[in-house]
C-alpha atoms as an extended CHARMM CRD file, in Angstrom:
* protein
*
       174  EXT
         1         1  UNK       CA            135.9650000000     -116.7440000000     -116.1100000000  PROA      1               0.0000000000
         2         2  UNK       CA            138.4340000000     -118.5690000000     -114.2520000000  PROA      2               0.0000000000
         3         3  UNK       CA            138.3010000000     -121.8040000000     -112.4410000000  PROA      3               0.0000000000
         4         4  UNK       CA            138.9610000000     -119.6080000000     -109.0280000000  PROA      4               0.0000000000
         5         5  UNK       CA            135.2410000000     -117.6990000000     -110.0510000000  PROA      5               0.0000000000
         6         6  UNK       CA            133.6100000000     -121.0080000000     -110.8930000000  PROA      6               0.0000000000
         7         7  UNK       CA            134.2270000000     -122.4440000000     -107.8650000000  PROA      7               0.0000000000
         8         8  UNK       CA            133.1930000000     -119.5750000000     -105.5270000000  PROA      8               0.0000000000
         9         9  UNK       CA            130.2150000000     -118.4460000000     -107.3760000000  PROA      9               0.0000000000
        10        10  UNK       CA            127.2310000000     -118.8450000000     -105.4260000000  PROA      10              0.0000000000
        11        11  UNK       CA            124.6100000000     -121.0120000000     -107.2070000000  PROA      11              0.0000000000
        12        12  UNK       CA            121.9630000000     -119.3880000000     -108.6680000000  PROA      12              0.0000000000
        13        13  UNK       CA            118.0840000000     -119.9600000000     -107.6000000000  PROA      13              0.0000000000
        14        14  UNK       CA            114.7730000000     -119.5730000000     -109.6410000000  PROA      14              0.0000000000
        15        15  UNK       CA            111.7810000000     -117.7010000000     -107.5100000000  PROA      15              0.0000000000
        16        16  UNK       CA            108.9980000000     -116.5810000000     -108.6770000000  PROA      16              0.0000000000
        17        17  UNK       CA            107.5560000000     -113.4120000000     -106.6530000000  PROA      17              0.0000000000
        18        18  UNK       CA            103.2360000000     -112.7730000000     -107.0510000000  PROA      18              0.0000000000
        19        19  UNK       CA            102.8250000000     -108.8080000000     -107.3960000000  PROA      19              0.0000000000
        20        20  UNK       CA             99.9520000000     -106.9880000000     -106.7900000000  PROA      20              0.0000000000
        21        21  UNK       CA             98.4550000000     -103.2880000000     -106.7670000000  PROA      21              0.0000000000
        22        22  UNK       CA             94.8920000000     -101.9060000000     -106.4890000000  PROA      22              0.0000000000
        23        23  UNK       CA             95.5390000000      -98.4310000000     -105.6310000000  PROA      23              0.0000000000
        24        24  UNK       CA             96.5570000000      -95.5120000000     -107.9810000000  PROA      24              0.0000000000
        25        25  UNK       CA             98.0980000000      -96.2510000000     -111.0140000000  PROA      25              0.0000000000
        26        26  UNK       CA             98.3730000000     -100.1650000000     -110.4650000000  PROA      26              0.0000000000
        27        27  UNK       CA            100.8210000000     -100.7340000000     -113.6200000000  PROA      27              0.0000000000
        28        28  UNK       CA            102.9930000000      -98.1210000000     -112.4730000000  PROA      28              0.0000000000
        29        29  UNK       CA            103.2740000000      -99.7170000000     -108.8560000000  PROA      29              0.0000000000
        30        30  UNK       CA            103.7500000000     -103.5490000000     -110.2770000000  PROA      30              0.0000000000
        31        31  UNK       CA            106.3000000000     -102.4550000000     -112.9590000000  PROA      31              0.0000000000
        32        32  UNK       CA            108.2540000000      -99.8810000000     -110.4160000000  PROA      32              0.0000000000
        33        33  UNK       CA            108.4950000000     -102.8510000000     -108.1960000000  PROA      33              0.0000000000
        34        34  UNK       CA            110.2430000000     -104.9190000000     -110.8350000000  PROA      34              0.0000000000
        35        35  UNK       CA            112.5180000000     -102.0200000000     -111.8970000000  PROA      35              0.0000000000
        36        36  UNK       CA            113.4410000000     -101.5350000000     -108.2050000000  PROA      36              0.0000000000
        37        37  UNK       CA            114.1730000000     -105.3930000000     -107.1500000000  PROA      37              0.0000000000
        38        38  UNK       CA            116.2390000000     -105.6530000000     -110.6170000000  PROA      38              0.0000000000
        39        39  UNK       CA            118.4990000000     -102.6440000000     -109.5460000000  PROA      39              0.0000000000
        40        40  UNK       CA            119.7570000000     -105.1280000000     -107.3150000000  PROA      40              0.0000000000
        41        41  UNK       CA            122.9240000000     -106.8520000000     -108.4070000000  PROA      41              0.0000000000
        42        42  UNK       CA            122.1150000000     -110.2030000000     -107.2870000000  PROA      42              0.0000000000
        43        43  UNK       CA            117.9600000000     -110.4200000000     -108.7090000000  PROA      43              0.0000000000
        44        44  UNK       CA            117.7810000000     -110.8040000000     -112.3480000000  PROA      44              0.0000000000
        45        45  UNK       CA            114.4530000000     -110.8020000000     -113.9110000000  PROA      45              0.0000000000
        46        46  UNK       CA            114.0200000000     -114.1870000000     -116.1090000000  PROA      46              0.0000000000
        47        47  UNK       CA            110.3560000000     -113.8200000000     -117.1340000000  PROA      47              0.0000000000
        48        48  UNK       CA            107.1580000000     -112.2190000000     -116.3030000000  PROA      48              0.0000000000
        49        49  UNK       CA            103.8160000000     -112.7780000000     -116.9540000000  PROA      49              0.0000000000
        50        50  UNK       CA            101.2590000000     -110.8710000000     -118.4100000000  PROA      50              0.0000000000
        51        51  UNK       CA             99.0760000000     -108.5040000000     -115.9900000000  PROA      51              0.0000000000
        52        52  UNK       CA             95.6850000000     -109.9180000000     -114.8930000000  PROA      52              0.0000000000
        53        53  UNK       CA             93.2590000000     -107.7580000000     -113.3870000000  PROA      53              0.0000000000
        54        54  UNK       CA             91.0640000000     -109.7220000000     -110.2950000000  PROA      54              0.0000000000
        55        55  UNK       CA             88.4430000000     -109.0330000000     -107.7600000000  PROA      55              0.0000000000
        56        56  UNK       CA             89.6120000000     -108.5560000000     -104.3080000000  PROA      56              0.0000000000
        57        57  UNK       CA             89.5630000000     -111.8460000000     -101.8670000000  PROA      57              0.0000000000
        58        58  UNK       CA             89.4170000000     -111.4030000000      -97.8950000000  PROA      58              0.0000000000
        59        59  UNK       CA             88.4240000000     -107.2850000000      -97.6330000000  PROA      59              0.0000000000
        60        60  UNK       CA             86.3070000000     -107.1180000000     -100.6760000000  PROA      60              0.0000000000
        61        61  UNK       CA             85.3420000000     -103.4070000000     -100.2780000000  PROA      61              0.0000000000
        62        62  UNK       CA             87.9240000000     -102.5630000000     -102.7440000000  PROA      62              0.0000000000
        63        63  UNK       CA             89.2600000000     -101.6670000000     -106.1480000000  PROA      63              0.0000000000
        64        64  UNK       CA             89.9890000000     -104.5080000000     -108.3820000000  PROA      64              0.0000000000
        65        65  UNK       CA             93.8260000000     -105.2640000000     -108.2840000000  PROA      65              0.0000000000
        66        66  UNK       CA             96.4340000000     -105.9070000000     -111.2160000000  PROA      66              0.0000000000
        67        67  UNK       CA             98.6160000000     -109.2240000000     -110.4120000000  PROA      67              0.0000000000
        68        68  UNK       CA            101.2670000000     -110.2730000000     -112.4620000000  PROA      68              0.0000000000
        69        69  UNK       CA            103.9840000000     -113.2300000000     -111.3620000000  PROA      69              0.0000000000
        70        70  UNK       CA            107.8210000000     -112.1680000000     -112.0450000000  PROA      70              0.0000000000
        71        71  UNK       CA            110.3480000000     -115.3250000000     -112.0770000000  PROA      71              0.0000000000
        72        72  UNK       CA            113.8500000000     -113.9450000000     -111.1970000000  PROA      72              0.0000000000
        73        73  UNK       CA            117.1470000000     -115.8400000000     -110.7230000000  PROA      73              0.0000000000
        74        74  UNK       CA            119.4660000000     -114.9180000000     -108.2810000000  PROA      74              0.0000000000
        75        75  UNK       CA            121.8720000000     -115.6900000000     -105.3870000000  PROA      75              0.0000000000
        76        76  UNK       CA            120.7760000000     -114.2040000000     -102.4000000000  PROA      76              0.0000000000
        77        77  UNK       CA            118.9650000000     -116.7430000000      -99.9400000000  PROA      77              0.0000000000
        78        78  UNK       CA            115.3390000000     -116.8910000000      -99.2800000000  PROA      78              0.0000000000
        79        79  UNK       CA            115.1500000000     -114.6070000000      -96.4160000000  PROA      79              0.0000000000
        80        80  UNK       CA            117.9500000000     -112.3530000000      -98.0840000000  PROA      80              0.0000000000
        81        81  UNK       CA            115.4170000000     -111.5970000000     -101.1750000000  PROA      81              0.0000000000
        82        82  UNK       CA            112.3660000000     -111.8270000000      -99.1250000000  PROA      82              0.0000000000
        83        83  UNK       CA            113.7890000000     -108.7860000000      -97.7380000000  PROA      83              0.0000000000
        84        84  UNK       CA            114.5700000000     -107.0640000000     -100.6080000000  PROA      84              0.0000000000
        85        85  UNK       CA            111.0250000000     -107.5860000000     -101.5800000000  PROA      85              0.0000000000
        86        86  UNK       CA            109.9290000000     -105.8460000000      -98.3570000000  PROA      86              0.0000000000
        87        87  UNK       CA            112.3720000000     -102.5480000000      -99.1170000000  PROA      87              0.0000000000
        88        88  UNK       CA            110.5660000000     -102.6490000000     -102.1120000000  PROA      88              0.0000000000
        89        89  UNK       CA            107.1140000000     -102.5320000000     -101.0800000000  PROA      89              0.0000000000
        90        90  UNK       CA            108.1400000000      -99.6740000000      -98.1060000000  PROA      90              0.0000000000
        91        91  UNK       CA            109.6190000000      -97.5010000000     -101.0060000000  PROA      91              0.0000000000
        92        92  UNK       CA            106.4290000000      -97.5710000000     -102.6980000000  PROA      92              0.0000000000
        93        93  UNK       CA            104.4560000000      -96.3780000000      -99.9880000000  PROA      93              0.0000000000
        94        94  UNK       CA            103.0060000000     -100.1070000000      -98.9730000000  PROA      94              0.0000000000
        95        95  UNK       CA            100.7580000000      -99.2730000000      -95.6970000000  PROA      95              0.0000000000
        96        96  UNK       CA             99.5890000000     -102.2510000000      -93.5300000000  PROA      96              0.0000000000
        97        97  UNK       CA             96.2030000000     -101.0460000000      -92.5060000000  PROA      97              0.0000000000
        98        98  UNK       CA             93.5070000000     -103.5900000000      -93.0310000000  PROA      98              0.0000000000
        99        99  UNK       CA             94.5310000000     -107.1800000000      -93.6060000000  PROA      99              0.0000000000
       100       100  UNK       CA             94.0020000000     -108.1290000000      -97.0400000000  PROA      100             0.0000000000
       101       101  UNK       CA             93.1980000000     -103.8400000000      -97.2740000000  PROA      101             0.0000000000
       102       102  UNK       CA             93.8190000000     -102.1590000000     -100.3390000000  PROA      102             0.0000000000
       103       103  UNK       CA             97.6210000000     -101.4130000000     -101.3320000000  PROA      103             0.0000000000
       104       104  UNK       CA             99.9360000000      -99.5720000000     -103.4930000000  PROA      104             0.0000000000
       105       105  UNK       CA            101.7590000000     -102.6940000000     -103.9420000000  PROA      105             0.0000000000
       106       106  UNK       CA            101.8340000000     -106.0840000000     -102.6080000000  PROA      106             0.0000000000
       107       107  UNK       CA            104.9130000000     -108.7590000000     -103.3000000000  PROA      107             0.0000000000
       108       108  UNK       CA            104.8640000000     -112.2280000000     -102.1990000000  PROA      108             0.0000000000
       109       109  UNK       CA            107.7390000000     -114.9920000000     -101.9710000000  PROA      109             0.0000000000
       110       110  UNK       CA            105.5950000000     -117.6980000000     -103.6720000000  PROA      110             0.0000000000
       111       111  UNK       CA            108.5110000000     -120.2140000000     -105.0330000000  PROA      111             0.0000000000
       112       112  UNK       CA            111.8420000000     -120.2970000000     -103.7990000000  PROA      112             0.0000000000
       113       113  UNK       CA            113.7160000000     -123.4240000000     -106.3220000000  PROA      113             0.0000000000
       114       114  UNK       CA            112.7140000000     -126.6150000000     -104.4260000000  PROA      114             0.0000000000
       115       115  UNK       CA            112.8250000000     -124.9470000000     -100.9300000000  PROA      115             0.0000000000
       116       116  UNK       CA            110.0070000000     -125.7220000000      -98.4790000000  PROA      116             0.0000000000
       117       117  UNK       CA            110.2230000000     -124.4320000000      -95.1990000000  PROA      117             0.0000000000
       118       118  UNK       CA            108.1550000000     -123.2990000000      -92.4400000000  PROA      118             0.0000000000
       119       119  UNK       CA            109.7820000000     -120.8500000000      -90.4360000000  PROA      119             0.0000000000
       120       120  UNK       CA            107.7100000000     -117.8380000000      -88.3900000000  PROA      120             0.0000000000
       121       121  UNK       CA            108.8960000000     -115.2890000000      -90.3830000000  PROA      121             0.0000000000
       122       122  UNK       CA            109.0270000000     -116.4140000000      -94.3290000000  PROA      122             0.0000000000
       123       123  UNK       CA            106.8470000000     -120.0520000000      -94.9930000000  PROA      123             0.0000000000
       124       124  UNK       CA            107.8490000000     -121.9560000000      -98.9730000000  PROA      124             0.0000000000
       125       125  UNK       CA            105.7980000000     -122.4320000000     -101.2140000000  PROA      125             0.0000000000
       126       126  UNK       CA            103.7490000000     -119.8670000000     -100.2860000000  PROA      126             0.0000000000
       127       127  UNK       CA            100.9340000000     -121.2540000000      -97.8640000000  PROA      127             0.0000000000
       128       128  UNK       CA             97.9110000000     -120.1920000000      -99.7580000000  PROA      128             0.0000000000
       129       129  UNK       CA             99.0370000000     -119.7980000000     -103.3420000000  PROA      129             0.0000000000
       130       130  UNK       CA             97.4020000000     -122.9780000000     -103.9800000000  PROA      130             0.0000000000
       131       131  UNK       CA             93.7530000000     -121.9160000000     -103.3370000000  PROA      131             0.0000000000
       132       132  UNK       CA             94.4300000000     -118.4580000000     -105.2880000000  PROA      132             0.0000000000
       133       133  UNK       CA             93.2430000000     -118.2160000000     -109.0390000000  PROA      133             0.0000000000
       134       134  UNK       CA             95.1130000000     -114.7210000000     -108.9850000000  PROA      134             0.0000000000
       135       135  UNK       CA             98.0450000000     -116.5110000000     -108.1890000000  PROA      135             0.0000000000
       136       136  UNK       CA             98.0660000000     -119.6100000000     -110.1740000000  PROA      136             0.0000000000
       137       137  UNK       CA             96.7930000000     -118.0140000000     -113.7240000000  PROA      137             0.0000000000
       138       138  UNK       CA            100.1900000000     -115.4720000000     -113.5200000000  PROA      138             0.0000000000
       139       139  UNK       CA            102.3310000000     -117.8570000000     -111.8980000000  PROA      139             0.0000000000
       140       140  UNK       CA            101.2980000000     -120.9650000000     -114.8620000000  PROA      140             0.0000000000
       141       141  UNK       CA            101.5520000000     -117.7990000000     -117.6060000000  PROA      141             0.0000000000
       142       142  UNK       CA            105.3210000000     -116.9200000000     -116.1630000000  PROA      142             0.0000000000
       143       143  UNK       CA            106.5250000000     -120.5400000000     -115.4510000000  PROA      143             0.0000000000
       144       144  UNK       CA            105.4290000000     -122.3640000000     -118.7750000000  PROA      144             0.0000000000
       145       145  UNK       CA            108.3750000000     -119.8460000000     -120.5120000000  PROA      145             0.0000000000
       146       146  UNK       CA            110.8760000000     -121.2580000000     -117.7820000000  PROA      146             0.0000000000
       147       147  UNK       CA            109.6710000000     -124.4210000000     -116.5670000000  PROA      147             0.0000000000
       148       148  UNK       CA            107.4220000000     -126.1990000000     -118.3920000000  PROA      148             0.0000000000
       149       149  UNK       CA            107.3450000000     -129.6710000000     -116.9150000000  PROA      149             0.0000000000
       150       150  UNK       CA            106.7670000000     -127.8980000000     -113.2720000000  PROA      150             0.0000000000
       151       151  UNK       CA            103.9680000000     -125.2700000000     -114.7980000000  PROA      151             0.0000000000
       152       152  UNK       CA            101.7410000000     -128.4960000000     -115.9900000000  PROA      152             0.0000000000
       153       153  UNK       CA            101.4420000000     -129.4020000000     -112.4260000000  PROA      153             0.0000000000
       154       154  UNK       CA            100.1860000000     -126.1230000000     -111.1570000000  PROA      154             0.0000000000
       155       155  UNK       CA             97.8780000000     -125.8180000000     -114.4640000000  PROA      155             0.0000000000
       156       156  UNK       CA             96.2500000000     -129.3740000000     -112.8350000000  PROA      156             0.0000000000
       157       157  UNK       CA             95.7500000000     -127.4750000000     -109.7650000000  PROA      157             0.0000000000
       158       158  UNK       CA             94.3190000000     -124.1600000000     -110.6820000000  PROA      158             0.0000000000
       159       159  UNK       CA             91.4280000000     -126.6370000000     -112.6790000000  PROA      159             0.0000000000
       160       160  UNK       CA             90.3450000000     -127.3370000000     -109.4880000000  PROA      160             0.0000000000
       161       161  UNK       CA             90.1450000000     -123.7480000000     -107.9450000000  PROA      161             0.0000000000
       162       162  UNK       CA             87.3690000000     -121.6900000000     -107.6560000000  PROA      162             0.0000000000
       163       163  UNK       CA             86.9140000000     -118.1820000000     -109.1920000000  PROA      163             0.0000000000
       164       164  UNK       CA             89.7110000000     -118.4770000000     -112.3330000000  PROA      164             0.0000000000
       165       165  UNK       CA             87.0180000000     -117.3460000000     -114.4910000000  PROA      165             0.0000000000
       166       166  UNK       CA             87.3000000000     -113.6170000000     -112.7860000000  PROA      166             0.0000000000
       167       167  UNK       CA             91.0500000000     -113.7080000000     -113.6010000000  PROA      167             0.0000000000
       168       168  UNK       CA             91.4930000000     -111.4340000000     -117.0860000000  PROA      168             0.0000000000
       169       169  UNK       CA             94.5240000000     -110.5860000000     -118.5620000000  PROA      169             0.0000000000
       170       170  UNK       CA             94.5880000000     -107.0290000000     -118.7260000000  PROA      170             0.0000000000
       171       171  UNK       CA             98.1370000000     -106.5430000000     -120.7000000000  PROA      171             0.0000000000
       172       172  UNK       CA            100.4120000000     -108.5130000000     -121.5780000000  PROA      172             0.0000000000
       173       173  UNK       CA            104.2870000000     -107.4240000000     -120.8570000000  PROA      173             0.0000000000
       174       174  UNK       CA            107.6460000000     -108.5370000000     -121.1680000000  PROA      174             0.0000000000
């Protein structure tokens, strides 16, 4: 490389994207998802965690789901990969029925680096990952490889949430 390339090289970001699928084959959906943002030249995978299977939350008149957190580094801005993500879940056949309804896949923006923001259309950190044992167990899982100082501070929090105990890794991957 150059010292033209360093210098216009955009800066690379860690996010870490929740995944989840309770309809059909639910491994197939979460790891087609991954395949599918990767195939973009600017989303690198840098981790994953294993797959947990939960009870539904909200609309519990459903299969259980398979979650899994993915950490990927890339360049593209929050809003940039957010929409990525959503390309990714219309490919797949994601259908916005009932809120919190049963899906073919589900991807959320839960960490973007350091960014907080709280814009109408895309809000950082995630606004309810905090309260979400099937967030938190992936998400510590994925982010102890990768960040270990940061993951100890989530691993406080998800002590203090309810309903961790109905979080069970299913398979690990990666």
């Amino acid at each position: 490389m150059n010292e033209t390339d360093a210098h216009t090289r955009e800066p690379q970001e860690l996010a870490y994207l929740g995944l989840g699928s309770n309809i059909g084959d639910r491994e197939h959906y979460l790891l087609e998802a991954v395949r599918l943002l990767t195939e973009h030249p600017q989303i690198v995978a840098a981790g994953c965690s294993g797959l947990y299977e939960t009870e539904p939350v909200g609309y519990v008149e459903q299969e259980a789901f398979l979650n899994m957190v993915v950490a990927v580094s890339t360049t593209l801005s929050p809003e940039a990969l957010f929409h990525e993500m959503l390309r990714v879940e219309h490919e797949l056949g994601r259908k916005r029925e009932i809120r919190w309804g049963p899906r073919t896949i589900d991807l959320d923006l839960l960490l973007f680096g350091d960014r907080v923001q709280n814009r109408p259309d895309l809000i950082l950190p995630h606004p309810r990952m905090m309260e979400r044992a099937f967030v938190l167990v992936p998400l510590v899982d994925v982010m102890t490889q990768r960040e270990p100082l940061r993951a100890e501070s989530f691993r406080e929090r998800l002590e203090l949430v309810e309903g961790k105990e109905g979080v069970l890794l299913w398979k690990k991957t990666c």
